[in-house]
C-alpha positions as CSV (number, residue, x, y, z in Angstrom):
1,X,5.3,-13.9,-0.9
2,X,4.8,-13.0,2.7
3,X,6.9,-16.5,3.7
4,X,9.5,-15.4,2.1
5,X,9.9,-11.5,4.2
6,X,9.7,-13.2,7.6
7,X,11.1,-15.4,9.4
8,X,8.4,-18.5,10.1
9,X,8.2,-17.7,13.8
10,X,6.7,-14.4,13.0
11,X,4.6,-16.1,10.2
12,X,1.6,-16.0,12.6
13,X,1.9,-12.0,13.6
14,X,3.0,-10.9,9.9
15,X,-0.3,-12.5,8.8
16,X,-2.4,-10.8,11.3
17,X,-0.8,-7.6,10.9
18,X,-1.2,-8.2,6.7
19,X,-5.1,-9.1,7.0
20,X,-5.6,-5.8,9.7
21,X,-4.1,-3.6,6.7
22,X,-6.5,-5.3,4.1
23,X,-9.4,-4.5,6.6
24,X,-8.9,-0.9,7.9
25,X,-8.2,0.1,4.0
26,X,-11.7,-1.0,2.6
27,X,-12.9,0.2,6.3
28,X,-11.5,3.5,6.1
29,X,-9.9,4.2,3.2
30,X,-13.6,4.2,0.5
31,X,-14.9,6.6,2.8
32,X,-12.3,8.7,2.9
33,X,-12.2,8.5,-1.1
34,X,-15.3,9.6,-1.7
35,X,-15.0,12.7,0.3
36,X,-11.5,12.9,-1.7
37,X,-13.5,13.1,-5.1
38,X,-16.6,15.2,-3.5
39,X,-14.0,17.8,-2.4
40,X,-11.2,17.9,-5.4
41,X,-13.1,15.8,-8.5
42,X,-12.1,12.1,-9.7
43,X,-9.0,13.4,-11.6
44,X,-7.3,15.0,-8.5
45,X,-8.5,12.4,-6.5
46,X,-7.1,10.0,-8.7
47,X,-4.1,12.0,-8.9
48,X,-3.8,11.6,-5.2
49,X,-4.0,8.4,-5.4
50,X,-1.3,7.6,-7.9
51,X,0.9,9.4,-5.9
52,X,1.3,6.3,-3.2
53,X,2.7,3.9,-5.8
54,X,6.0,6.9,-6.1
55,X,8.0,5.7,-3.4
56,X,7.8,1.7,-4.0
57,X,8.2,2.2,-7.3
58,X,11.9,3.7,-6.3
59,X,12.5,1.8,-4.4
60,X,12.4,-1.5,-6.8
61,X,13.9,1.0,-9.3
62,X,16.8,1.5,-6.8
63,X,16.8,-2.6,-6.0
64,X,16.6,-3.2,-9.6
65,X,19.9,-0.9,-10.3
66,X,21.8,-2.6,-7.7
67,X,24.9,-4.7,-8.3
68,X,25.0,-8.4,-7.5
């Protein structure tokens, strides 16, 4: 999917940038979960959680409903 956001010059750097976001997620983001659910419970921390997926999920919405 990637190929098809960037242009093939910036292939290289879009990659990098991709695989840095993978990392620093499992690096940073698990630990910061589990003192989400210590403080507020797995429900609100799960609640939290689904609250990231709101704005993409517009957005395609808003794609989606957009004339040809």
């Amino acid at each position: 999917m990637l190929p098809s956001l960037v242009d093939m010059d910036d292939l290289n750097a879009a990659n990098a940038l991709e695989t840095i976001g993978f990392t620093m997620d499992g690096v940073i983001g698990l630990p910061l979960a589990g003192l989400l659910i210590a403080e507020i419970g797995e429900l609100d921390a799960l609640y939290v959680d689904a609250t990231k997926y709101r704005q993409p999920c517009a957005e395609v919405g808003y794609c989606l409903d957009q004339p040809d």
